[in-house]
N, C-alpha and C positions, 0 to 999 in steps of 0.2 A: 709793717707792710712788706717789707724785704723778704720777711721769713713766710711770709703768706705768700707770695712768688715764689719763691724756691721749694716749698711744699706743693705743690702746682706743678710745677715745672718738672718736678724730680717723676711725678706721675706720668706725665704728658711725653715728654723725649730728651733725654739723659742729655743730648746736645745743648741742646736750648741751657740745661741748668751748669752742664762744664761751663759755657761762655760766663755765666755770672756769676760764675766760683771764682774763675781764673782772675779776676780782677781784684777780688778779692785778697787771694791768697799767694797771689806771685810773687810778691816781696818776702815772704816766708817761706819758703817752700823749702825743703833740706831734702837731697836727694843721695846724698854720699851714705853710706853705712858707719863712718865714725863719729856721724852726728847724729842720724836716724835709729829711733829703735826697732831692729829687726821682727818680724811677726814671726812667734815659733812655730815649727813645726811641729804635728803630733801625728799620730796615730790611729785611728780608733777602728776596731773589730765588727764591721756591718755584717758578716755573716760568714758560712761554713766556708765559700771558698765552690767555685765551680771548673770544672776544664772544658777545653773551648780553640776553636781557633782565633776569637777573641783573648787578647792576655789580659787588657787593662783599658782605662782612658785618659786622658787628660783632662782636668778641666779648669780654664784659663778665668780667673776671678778679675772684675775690670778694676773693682779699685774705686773710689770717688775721686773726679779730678780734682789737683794739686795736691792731694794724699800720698802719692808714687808708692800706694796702696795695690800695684797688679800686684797677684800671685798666680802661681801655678797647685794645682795640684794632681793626686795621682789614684787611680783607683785600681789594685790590683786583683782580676775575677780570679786568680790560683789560690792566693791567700785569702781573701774578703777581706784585706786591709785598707781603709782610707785614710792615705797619706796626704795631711795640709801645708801645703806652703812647703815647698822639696825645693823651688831652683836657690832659696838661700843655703839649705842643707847643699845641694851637689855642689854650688859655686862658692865656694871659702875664697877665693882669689878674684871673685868677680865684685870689684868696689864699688855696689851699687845694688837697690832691688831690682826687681825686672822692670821695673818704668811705671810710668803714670797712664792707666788705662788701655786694660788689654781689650783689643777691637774684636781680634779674632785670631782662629789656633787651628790651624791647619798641620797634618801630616803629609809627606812628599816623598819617597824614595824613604832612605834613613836619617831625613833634618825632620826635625820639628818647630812651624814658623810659629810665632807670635807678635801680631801687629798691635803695636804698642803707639796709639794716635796720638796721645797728647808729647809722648816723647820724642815722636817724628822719627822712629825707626822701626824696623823688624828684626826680633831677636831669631836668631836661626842656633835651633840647638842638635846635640845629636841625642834623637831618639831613643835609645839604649838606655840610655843613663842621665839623658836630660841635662847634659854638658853643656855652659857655652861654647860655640864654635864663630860665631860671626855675628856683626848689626849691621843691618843695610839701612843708611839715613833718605828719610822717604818725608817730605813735610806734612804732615796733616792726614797720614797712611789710615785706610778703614776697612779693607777688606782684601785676602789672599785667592787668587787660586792656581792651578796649573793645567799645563798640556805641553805633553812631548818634555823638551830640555830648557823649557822656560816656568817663571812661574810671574804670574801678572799683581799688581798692588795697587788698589784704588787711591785717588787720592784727592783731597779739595785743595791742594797747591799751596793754597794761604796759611795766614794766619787763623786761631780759633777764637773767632768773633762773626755776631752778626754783622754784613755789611749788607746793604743792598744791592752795591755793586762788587760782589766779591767777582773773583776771575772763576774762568771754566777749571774746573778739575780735569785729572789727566789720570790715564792707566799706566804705570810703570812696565816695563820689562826688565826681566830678569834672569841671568845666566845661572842656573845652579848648581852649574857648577865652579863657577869661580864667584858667586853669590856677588854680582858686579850689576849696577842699574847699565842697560845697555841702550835701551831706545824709552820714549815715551809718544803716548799718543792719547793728544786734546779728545774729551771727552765733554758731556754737560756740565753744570752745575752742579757740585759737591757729589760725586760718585760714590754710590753704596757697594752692596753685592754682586757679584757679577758670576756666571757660569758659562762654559764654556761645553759646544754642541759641532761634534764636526770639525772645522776650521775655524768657526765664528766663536766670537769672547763676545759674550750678551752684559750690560753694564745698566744698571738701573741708576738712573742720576736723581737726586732729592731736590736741590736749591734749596735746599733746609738753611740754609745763612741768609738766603735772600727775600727770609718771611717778611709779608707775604704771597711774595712774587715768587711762589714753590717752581721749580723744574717739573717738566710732566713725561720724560722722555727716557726709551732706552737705545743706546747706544750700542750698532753692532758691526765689531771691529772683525776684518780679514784676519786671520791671524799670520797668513803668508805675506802679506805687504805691512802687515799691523798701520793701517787706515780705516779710519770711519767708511763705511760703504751704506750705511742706510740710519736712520736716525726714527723710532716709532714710537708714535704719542702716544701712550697708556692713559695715565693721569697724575695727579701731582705728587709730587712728596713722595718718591718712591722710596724703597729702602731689600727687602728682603727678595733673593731669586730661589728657586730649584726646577731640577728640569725632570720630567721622569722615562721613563725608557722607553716612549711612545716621540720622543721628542718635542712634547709640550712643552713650555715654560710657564711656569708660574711666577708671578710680581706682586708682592705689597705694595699696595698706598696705604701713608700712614693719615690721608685727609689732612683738614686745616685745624683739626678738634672744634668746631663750630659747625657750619650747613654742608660742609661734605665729608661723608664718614669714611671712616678708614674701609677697605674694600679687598678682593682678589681679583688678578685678574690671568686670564692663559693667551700666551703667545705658543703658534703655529711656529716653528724653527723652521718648518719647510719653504714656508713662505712671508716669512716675518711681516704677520698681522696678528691684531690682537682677533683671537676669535673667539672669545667667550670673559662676560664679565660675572662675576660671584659677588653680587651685594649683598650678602644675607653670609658672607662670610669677610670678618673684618677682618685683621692680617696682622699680630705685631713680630710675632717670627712663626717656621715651620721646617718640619723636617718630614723627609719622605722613605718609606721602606716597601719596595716590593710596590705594591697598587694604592697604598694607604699613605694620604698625606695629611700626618697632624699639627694643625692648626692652634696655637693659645693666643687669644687678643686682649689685652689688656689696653679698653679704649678709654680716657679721659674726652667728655666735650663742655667744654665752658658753657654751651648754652643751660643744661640741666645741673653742673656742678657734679658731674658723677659719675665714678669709672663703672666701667662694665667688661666682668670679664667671660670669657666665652675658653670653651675647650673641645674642637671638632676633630672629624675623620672624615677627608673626601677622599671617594675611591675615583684613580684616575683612568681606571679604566672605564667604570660606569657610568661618571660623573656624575655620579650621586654623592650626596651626604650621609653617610651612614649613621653619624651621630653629634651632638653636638653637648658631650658629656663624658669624655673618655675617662675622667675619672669618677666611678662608681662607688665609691665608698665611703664618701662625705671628707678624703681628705684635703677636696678644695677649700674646702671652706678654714682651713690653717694655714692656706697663701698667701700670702698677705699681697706680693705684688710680682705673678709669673715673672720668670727673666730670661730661661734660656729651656731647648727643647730637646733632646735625644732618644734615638729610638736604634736597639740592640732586639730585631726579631730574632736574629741566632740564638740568643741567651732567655728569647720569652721576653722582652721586658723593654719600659720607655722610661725617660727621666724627664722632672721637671724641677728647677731651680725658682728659689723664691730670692728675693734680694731685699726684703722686708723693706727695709726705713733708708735702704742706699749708702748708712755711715756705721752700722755696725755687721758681722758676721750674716752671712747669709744660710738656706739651708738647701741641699738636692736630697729629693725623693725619688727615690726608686718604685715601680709599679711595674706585677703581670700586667700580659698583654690584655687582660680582663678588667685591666682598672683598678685592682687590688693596690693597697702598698706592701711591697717586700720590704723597705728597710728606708732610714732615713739617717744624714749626718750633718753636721754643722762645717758649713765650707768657710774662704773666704769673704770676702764684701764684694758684693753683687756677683758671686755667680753665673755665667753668663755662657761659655764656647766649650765645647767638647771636641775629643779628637780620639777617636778609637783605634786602638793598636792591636796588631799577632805580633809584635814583638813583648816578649815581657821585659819590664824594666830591670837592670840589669843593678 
């Protein structure tokens, strides 16, 4: 029955299946490199090799919880080399993997962050070379962004359990240049994604611990006094933002997977209301390039027993749907279970990760902007956060 829940759960939201791992596996867990065996890294040749002021990406594999299974890996467009699992390769001196579940992998200036949730820190690396440089300890950290000489870090505060009564989450601040937590500021219920428009730090709050009494709120902070100044009701279970250069914002709900479905919705920055809701597009991540924002949902609902996954293009300036199939060439149908999304229109081309079964190797596929695939290679486990660089790795 256990293993029938966690097949369930691993479909539905990664969250929900970390809490019933972790009890599991806490008492084992080996996190040191003299006990652990290292994941090697390799190499492999996807193609000729492009020039660009693109040089490479990152892309941050989360790992299953209590594995301290994160890796990083590296993709370089000069050479067409895909480099797996590099921060053990760059850090010989660092006595440890990169932690238990990377959340998210942000570039800033010349660091490179990686929010590493279940390890309750962010690895702050340099960019170049992919060096440790610093860990900033952040409890239950899920998502990065920046503005100006800060950088902000989501956080559920607590422990990694369902409670009903867990406490509000809070947004961190950050100095980066002395990579030092300076201030915090209460926020809703277990904080996701957050973007940042103007002066305003927009924070999309889940209550994902408090199923199922979901949070339905985004929270939007001053960034000059960093206080709450407005609080707006979207709908539940929020999780994923972007904003596009019209100053929209776009919001995932990820619903209850029962009678309310996962959904999109846009938020007015001008006037922080929601003014437009998209049922007919469900939301489990998105990325936005230029006027095209593509959408992959991969929705589980307990009432049918049955995931449905979906692959769109809303143009934000039309607000139309252009399509709901961006990949044309039958090779969704070898995805076993979408997991993360990138979109490189300088270089012609989008990515989409699969994270298959959650506890073995996952794979990213490359696709023209036509839907085509260019190339495809075997990452680590799950797959998940990209982060594009002009600097090439050195």
């Amino acid at each position: 029955m256990k293993k029938g829940i966690i097949k369930i759960l691993q479909r539905v939201d990664q969250i929900l299946l970390f809490v019933l791992m972790i009890v599991a596996v806490s008492s084992t867990l080996i996190s040191c490199r003299k006990t652990q065996m290292i994941v090697p890294s390799t190499n492999t040749n996807v193609g000729p090799g492009e020039s660009g002021d693109i040089k490479g990406f990152f892309l941050l594999n989360e790992g299953n919880m209590g594995s301290n299974k994160a890796t990083l890996d590296y993709y370089d467009y000069q050479t067409g080399i895909y480099q797996k699992n590099i921060f053990a390769v760059r850090n010989p001196d660092v006595a440890r993997e990169l932690g238990d579940v990377g959340n998210d992998l942000q570039i800033y200036g010349s660091k490179l962050y990686a929010v590493i949730n279940c390890s309750h820190f962010v690895e702050v690396m340099d960019v170049r070379t992919a060096r440790h440089i610093s860990q900033i300890s952040i409890p239950n950290c899920r998502y990065i962004t920046f503005s100006g000489k800060y950088a902000y870090v989501s956080s559920y505060a607590g422990p990694v359990e369902i409670d009903p009564n867990a406490r509000l989450g809070y947004v961190a601040k950050i100095d980066t240049a002395t990579l030092q937590v300076i201030d915090e500021c209460i926020v809703g219920y277990q904080p996701e994604e957050m973007v940042v428009v103007g002066n305003k730090l927009y924070v999309a709050n889940s209550g994902g611990y408090r199923v199922p009494n979901y949070d339905n709120t985004v929270s939007v902070i001053d960034l000059n006094t960093f206080t709450v100044t407005k609080t707006i009701t979207v709908a539940i279970n929020l999780h994923r933002m972007e904003v596009d250069r019209y100053g929209m914002i776009y919001v995932s709900s990820r619903g209850d997977y029962y009678d309310v479905p996962s959904m999109t919705f846009i938020i007015d920055s001008k006037t922080d209301e929601v003014v437009k809701s998209l049922e007919l597009l469900p939301n489990s991540e998105m990325a936005i390039a230029g006027d095209s924002l593509y959408i992959y949902s991969s929705y589980w609902s307990y009432i049918t027993n049955t995931q449905t996954v979906n692959y769109a293009i809303y143009n934000v300036k039309t607000h139309e749907v252009e399509t709901r199939s961006f990949i044309k060439d039958g090779t969704d149908g070898q995805i076993k279970v979408p997991y993360g999304i990138a979109v490189n229109k300088k270089a012609g081309e989008f990515f989409v990760t699969d994270a298959k079964d959650y506890v073995t190797p996952g794979k990213l596929y490359c696709f023209n902007l036509d839907g085509t695939l260019k190339w495809s290679v075997t990452t680590g486990d799950i797959p998940a956060h990209f982060a594009f660089t002009t600097v090439a790795l050195e």
